[in-house]
LUMLO-330835 format. One record per residue (C-alpha): residue number from 1; z, y, x negated. Coordinates in pm, 1 decimal, padded with zeros to 6 digits. Last residue first. Example, Ala and Ser with C-alpha at 12.3 -4.5 7.8 and 13.67 -1.06 7.14 Angstrom:
<atoms>
@seq->2 Z->00714.0 Y->-00106.0 X->-01367.0
@seq->1 Z->00780.0 Y->-00450.0 X->-01230.0
</atoms>
This chain:
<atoms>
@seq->351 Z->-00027.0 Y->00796.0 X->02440.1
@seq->350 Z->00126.5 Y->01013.9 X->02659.7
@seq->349 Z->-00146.6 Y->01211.7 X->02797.9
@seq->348 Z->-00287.9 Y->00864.4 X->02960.8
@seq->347 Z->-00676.7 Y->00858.4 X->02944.1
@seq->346 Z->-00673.4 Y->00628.9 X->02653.4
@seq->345 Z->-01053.7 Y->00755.0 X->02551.8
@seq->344 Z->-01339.6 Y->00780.7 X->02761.4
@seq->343 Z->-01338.0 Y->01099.4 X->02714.0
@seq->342 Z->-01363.7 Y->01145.0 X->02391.9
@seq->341 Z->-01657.3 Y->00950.3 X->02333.5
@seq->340 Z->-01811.2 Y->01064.6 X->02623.3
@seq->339 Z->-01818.3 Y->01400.5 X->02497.0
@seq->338 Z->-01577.4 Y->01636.1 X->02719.4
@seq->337 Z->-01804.6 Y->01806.6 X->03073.7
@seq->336 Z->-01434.7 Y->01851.1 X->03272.9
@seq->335 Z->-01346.8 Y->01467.7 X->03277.4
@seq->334 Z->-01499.2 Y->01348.6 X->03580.1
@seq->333 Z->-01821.2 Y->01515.3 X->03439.0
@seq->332 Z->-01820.0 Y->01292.2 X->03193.9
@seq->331 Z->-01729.9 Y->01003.4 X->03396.6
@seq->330 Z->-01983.7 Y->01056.6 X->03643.3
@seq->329 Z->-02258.2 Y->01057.6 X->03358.4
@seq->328 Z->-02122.4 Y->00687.3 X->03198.3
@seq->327 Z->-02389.1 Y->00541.9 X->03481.4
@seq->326 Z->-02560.4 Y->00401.5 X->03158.1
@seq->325 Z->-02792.5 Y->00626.1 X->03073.9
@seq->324 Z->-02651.3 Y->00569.9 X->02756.2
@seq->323 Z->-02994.0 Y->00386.4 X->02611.5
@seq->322 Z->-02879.6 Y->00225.3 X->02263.9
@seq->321 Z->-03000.1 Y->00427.1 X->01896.2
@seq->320 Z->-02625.9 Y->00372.9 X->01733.0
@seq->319 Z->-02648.5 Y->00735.1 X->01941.4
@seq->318 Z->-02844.8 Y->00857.3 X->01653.8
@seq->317 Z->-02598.1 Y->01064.9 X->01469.6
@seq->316 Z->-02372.6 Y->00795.7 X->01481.9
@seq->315 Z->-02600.9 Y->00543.2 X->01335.8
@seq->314 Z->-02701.8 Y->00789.4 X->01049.5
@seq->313 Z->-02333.1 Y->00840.1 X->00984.5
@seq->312 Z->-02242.8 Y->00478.1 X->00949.6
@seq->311 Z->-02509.9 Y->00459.9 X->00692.8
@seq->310 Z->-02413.5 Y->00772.1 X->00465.5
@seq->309 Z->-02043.2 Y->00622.2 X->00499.6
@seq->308 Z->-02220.9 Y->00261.2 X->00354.3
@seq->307 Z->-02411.4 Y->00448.9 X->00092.6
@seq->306 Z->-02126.7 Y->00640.7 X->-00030.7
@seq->305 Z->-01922.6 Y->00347.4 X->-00056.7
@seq->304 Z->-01663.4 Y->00307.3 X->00144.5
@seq->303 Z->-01318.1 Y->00263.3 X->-00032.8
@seq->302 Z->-01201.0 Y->-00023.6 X->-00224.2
@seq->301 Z->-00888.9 Y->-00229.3 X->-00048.7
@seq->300 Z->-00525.8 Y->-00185.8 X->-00125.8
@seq->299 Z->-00471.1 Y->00011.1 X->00209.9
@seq->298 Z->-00678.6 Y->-00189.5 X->00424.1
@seq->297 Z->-00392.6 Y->-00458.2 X->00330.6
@seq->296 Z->-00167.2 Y->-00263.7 X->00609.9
@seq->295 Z->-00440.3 Y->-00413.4 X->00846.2
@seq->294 Z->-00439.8 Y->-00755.0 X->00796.0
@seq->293 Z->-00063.9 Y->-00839.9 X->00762.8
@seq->292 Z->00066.5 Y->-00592.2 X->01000.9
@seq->291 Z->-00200.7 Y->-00789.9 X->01252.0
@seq->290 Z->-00070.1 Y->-01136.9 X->01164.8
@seq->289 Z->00269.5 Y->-01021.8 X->01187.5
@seq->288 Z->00175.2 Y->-00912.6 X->01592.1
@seq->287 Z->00077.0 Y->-00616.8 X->01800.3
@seq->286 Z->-00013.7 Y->-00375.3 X->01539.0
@seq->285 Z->-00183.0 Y->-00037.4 X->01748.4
@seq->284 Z->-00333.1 Y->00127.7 X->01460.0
@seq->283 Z->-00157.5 Y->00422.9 X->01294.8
@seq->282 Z->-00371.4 Y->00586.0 X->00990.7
@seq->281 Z->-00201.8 Y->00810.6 X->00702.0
@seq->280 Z->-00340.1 Y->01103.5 X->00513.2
@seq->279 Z->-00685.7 Y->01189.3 X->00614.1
@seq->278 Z->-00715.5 Y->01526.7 X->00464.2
@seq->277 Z->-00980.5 Y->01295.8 X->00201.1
@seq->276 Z->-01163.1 Y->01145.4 X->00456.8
@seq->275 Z->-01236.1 Y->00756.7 X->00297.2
@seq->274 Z->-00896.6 Y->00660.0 X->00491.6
@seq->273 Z->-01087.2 Y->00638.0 X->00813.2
@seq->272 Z->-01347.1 Y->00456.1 X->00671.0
@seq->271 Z->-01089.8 Y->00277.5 X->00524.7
@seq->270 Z->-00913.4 Y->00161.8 X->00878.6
@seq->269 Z->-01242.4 Y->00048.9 X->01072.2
@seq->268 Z->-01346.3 Y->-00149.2 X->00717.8
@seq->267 Z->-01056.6 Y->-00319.5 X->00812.9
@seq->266 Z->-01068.9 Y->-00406.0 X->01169.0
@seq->265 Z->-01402.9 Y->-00556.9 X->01045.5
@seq->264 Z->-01240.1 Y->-00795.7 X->00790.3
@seq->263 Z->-01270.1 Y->-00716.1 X->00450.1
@seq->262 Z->-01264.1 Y->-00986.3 X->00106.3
@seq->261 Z->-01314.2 Y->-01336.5 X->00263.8
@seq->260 Z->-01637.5 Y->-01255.7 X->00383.8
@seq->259 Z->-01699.2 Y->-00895.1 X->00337.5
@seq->258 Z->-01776.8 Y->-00680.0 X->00664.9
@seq->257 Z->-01902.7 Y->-00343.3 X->00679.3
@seq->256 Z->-02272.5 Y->-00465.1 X->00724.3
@seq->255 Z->-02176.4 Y->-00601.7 X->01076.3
@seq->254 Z->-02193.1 Y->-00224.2 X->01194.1
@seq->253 Z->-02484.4 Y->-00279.0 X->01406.7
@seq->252 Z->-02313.0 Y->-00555.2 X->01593.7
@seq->251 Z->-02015.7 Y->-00313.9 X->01681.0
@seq->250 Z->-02267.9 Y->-00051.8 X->01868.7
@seq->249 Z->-02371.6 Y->-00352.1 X->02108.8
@seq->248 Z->-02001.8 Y->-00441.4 X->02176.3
@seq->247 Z->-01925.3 Y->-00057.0 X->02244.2
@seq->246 Z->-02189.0 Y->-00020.3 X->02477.8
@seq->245 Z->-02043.1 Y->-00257.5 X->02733.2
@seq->244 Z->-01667.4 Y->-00126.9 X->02642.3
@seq->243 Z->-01790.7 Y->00222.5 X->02770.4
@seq->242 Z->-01937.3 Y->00041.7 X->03081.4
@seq->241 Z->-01597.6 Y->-00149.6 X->03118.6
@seq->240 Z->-01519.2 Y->00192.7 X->03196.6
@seq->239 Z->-01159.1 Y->00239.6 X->02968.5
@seq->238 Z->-00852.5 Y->00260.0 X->03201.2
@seq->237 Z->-00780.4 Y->-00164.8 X->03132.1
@seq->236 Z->-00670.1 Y->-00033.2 X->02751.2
@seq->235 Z->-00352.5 Y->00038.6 X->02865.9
@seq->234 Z->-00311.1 Y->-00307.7 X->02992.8
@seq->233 Z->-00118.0 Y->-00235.0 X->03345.8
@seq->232 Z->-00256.1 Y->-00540.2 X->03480.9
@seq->231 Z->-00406.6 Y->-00811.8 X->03190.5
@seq->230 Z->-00683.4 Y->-00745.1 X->03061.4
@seq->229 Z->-00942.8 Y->-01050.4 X->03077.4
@seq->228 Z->-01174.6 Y->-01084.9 X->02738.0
@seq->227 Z->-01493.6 Y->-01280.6 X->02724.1
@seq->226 Z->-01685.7 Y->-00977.4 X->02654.0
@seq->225 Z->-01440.6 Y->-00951.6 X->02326.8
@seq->224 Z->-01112.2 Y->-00684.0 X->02330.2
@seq->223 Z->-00935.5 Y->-00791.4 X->02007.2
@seq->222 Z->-01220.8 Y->-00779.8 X->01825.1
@seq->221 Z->-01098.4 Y->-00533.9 X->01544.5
@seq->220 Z->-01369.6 Y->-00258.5 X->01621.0
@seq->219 Z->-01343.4 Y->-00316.8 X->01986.7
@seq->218 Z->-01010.3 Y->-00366.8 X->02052.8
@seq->217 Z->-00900.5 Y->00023.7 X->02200.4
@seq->216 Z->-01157.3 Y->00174.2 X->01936.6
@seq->215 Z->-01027.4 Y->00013.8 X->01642.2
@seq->214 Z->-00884.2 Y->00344.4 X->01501.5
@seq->213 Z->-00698.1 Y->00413.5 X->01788.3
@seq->212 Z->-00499.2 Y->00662.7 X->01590.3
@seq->211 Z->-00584.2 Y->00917.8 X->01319.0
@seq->210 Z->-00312.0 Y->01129.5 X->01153.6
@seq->209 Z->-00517.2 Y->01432.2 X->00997.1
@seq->208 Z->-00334.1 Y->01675.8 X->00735.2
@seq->207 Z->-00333.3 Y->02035.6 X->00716.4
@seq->206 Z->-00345.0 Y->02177.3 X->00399.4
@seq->205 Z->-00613.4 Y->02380.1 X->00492.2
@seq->204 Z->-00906.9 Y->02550.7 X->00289.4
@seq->203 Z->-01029.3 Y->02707.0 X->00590.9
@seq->202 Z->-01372.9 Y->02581.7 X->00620.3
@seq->201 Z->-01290.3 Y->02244.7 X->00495.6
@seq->200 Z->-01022.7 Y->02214.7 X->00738.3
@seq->199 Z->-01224.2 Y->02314.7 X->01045.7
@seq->198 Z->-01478.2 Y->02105.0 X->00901.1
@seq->197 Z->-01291.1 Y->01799.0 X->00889.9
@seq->196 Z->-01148.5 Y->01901.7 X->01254.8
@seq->195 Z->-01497.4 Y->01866.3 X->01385.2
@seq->194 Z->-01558.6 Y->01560.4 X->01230.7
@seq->193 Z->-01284.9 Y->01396.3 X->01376.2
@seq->192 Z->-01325.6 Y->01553.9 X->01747.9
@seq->191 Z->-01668.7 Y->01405.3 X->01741.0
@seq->190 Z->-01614.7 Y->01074.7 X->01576.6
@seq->189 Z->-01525.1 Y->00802.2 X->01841.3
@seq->188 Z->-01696.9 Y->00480.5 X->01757.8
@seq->187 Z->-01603.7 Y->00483.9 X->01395.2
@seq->186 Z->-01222.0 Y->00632.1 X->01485.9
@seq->185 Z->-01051.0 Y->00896.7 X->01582.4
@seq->184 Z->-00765.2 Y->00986.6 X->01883.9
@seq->183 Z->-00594.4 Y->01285.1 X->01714.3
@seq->182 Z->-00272.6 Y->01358.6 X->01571.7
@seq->181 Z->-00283.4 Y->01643.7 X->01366.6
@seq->180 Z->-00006.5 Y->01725.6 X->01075.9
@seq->179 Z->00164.2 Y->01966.0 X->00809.7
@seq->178 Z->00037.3 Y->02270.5 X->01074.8
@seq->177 Z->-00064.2 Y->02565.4 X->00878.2
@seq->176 Z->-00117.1 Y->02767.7 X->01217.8
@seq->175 Z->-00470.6 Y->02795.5 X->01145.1
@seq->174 Z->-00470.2 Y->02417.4 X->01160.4
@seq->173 Z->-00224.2 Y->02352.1 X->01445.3
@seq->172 Z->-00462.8 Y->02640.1 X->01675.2
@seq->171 Z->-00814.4 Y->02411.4 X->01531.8
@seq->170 Z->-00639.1 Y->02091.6 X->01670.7
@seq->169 Z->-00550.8 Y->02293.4 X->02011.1
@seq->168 Z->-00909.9 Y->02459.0 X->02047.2
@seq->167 Z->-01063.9 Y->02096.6 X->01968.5
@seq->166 Z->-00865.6 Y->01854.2 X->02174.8
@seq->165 Z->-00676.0 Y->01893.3 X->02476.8
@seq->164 Z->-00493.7 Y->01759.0 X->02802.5
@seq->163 Z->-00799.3 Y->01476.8 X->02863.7
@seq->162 Z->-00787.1 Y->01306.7 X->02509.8
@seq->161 Z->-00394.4 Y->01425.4 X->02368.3
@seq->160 Z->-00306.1 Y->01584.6 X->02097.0
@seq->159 Z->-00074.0 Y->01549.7 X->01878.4
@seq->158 Z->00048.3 Y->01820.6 X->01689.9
@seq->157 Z->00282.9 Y->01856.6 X->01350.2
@seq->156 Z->00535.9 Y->02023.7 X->01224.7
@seq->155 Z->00756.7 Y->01898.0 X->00873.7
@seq->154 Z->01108.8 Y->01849.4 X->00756.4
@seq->153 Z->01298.9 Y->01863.1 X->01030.8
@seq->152 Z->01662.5 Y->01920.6 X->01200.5
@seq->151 Z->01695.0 Y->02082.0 X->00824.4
@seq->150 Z->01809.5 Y->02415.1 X->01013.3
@seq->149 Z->01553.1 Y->02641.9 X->00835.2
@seq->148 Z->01339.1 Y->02388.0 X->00949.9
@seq->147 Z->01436.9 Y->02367.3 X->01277.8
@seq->146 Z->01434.5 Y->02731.8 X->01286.0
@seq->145 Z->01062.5 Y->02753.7 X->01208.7
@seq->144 Z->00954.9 Y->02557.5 X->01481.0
@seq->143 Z->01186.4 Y->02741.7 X->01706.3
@seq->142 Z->00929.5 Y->03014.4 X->01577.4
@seq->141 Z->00611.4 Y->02869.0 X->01624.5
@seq->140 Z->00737.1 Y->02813.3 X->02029.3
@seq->139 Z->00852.1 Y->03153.8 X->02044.4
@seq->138 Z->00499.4 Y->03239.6 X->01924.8
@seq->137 Z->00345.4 Y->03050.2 X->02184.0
@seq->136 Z->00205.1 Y->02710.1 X->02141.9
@seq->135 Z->00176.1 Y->02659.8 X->02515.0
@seq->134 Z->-00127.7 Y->02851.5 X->02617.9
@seq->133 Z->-00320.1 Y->02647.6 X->02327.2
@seq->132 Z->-00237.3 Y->02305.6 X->02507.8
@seq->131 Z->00038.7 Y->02066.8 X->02388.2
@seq->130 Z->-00020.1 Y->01700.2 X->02403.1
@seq->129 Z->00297.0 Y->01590.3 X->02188.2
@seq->128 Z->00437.8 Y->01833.2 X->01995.1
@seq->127 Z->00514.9 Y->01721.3 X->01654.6
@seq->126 Z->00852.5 Y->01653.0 X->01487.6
@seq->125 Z->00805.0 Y->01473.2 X->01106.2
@seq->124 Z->01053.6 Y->01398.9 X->00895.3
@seq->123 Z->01376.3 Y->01342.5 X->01173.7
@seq->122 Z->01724.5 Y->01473.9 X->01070.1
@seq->121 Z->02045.5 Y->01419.6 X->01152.5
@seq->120 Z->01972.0 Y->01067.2 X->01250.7
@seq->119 Z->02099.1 Y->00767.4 X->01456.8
@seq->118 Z->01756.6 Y->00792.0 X->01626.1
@seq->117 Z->01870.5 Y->00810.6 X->01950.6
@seq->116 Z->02096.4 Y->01113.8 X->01847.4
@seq->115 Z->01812.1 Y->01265.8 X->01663.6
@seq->114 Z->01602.9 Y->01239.6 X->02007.8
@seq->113 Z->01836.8 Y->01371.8 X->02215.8
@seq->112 Z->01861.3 Y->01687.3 X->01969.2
@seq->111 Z->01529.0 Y->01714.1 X->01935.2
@seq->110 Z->01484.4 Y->01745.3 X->02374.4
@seq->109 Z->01743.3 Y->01995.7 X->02348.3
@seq->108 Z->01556.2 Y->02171.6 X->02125.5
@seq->107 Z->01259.5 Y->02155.4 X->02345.4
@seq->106 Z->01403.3 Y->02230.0 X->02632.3
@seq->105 Z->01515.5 Y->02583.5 X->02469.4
@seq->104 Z->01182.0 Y->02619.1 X->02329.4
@seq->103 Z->01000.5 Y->02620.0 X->02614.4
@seq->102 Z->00742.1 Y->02335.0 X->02622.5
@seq->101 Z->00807.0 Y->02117.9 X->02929.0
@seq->100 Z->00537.8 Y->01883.0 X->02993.4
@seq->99 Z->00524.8 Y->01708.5 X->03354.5
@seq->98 Z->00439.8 Y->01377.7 X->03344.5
@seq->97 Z->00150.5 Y->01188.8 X->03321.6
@seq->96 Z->00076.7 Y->00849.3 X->03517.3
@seq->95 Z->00085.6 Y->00511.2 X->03342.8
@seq->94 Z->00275.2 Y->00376.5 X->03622.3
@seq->93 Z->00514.4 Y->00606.8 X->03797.4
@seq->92 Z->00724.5 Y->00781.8 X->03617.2
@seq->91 Z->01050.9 Y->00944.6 X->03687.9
@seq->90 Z->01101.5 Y->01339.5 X->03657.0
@seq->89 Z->01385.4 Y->01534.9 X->03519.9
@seq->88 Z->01476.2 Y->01373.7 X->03181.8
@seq->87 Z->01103.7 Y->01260.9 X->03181.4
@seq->86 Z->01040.2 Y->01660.5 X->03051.4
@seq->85 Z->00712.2 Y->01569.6 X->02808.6
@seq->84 Z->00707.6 Y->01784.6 X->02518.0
@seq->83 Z->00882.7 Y->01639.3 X->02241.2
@seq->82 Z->00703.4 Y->01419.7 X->01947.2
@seq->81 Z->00874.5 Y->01191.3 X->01693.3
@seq->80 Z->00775.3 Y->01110.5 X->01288.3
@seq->79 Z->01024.0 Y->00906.7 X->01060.8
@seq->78 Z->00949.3 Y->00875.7 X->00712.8
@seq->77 Z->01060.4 Y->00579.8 X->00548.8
@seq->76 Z->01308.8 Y->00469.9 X->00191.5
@seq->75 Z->01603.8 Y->00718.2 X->00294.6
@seq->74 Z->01668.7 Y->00553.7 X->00623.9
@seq->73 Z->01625.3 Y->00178.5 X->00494.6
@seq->72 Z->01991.2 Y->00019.8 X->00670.4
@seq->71 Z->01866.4 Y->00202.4 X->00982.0
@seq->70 Z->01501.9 Y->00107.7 X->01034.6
@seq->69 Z->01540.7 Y->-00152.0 X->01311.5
@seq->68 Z->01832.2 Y->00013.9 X->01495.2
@seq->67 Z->01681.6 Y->00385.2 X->01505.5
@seq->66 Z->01330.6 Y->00239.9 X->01523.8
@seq->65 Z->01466.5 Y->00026.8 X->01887.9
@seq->64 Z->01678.3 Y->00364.1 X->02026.6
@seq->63 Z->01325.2 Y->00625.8 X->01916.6
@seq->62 Z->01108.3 Y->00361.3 X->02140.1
@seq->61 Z->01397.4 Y->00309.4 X->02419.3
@seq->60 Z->01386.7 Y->00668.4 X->02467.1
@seq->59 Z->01183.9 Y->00720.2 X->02817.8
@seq->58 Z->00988.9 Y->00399.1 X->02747.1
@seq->57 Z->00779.2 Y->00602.7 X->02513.8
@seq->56 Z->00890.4 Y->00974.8 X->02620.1
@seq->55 Z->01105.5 Y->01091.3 X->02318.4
@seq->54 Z->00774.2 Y->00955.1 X->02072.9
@seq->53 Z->00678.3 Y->00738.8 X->01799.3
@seq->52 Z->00500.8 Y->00699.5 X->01439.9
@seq->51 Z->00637.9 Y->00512.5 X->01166.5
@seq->50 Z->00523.3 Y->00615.9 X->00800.4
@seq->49 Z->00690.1 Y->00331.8 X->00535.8
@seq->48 Z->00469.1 Y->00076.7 X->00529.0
@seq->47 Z->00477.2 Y->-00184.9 X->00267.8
@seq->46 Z->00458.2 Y->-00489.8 X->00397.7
@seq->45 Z->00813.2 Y->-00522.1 X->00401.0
@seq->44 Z->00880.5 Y->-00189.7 X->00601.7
@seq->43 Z->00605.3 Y->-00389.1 X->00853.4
@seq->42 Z->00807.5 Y->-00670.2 X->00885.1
@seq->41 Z->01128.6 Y->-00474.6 X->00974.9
@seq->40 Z->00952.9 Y->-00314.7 X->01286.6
@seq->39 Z->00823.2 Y->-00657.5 X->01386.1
@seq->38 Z->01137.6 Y->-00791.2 X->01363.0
@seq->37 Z->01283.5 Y->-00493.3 X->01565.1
@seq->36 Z->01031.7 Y->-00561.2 X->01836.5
@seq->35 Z->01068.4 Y->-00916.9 X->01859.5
@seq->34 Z->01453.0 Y->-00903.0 X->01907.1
@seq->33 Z->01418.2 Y->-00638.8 X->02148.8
@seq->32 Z->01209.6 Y->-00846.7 X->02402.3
@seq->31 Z->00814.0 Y->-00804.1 X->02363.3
@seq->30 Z->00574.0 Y->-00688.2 X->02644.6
@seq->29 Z->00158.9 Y->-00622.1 X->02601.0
@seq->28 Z->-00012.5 Y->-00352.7 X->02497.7
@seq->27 Z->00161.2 Y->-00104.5 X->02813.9
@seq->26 Z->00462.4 Y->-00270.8 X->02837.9
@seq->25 Z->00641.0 Y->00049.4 X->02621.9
@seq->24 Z->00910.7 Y->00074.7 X->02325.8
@seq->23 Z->00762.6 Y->-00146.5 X->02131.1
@seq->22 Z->00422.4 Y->-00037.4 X->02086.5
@seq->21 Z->00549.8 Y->00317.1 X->02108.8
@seq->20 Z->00604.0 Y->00275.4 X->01761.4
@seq->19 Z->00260.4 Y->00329.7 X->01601.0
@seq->18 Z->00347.1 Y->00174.4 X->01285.8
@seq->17 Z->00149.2 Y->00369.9 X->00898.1
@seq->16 Z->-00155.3 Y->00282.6 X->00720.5
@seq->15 Z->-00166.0 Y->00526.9 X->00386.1
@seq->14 Z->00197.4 Y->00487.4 X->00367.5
@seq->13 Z->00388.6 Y->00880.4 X->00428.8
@seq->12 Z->00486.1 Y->01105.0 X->00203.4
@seq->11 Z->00707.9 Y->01429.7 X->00326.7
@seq->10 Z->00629.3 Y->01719.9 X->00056.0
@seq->9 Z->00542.3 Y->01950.0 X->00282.3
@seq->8 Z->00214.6 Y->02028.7 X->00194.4
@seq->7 Z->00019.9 Y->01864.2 X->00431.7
@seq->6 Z->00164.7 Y->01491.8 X->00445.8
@seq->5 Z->00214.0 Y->01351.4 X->00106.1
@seq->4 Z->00044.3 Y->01027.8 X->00028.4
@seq->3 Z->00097.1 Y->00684.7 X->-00035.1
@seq->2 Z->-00117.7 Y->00378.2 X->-00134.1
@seq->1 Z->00000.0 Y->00000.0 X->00000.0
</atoms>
């Protein structure tokens, strides 16, 4: 496993990090608490150290289950959390959204629950989970700053969400100086991506990118086949099967990443991400040792070659050359006129 520092601010983080709310939702499948903090402690002995969750995944029980797995390693991983959504006050219903509560006196109340679920007195990383560009208001920069000052946190960062907001927000956490953006990203799903990597190139940033979903919701690491039945309340069931239709055919053009016995698909997924130098630490969706043990190897493995990144981008830029007139035109407009391949992303603002 590589490391890296996130931004600036001195925080490192592995170079394939554990998207907690795994374990503290149903939503990829259900695990009792003994699975969860095994598979929590299997990953620190794999090497990663950069775990990802949220106040809001399983209202808590996601920040309660890292607290007790990762508490006799504080000071050897890097905790990241995100605030935002009020389910103090409101119950949820299925994978509906809730409310978002952004003032800064909720949201310092909402670090404080989440340090004390933690077991912490500080968390690394505190982003804001799904926050539009009306909500990061200057009293909202500045509790930022306090909790700093405070040493509640050691570093900001955003996460945005598919259908609450993407490229205004991403480019607001850049110009802001941001340490991180969380952004749905991966070979299937560039636009956003690419348009952040220019926003950072453009403005000499610091700001780092935290992709997730690399594998395209089971696509890219073909856990999600034609033959494939998800189960009710699967988040992945809210992608148009016509989305995962088109997927398949894209995935058989990008065969040529693959190295028998050397890189496995859902590998070559994770380096391409990791060829992007403000790239700093990818979360995929682990779901069992045997995924932990594939993926968190991506790190050890050669980049992309130049020719192979020039390749994937010639397929991208030409549609992977399929016909889209797929019926996929409802759902774009469903979704306030976003590329497809945002849209059709984990609709759920929590994610």
């Amino acid at each position: 496993m590589r490391y890296t520092e996130l931004g600036d601010s001195g925080v490192e983080v592995s170079e394939v990090g554990f998207g907690a709310w795994v374990v503290g939702t149903d939503w990829w499948g259900d695990r009792s608490e003994d699975d969860a903090l095994e598979m929590i402690q299997y990953a620190v002995d794999q090497g990663i150290t950069y775990f990802d969750t949220g106040d809001v995944y399983g209202h808590g029980r996601s920040e309660e289950l890292l607290g007790k797995a990762l508490s006799e390693v504080r000071d050897e991983v890097t905790v990241a959390t995100k605030v935002g959504y009020d389910f103090y006050n409101n119950p949820q219903a299925g994978h509906g959204e809730l409310p978002k509560e952004m003032e800064p006196e909720y949201l310092r109340e909402a670090v404080e629950q989440s340090l004390e679920r933690l077991g912490v007195d500080s968390v690394d990383v505190l982003q804001l989970h799904n926050a539009n560009v009306e909500e990061i208001t200057p009293d909202v920069l500045e509790l930022l700053d306090e909790l700093e000052e405070e040493g509640l946190i050691d570093a900001t960062g955003l996460a945005l969400g598919p259908s609450i907001g993407w490229l205004a927000e991403g480019d607001l956490a850049i110009e802001k100086e941001f340490d991180s953006v969380q952004l749905v990203w991966n070979v299937l799903e560039q636009e956003v991506g690419n348009h952040f990597l220019e926003t950072i190139g453009r403005t000499d940033s610091s700001t780092s990118l935290i992709p997730r979903v690399p594998h395209s919701s089971g696509i890219l690491n073909e856990q999600v086949t034609p033959d494939t039945e998800l189960g009710e309340g699967d988040h992945r069931g809210f992608r148009p099967d016509e989305w995962y239709e088109t997927g398949w055919e894209k995935l058989e053009q990008l065969r040529f990443l693959e190295r028998d016995g050397e890189r496995t698909m859902g590998q070559a997924a994770i380096i391409w991400l990791l060829s992007h130098d403000p790239v700093a630490t990818v979360t995929p969706t682990f779901r069992t040792t045997d995924d932990i043990d594939e993926w968190a190897a991506a790190s050890d493995l050669q980049r992309l070659t130049n020719e192979e990144m020039a390749r994937i981008d010639d397929l991208y830029a030409n549609g992977f050359d399929i016909d889209r007139d797929d019926g996929m035109d409802a759902l774009r407009s469903s979704v306030g006129g976003e590329d497809i391949e945002s849209a059709g992303l984990d609709k759920l603002a929590a994610d």
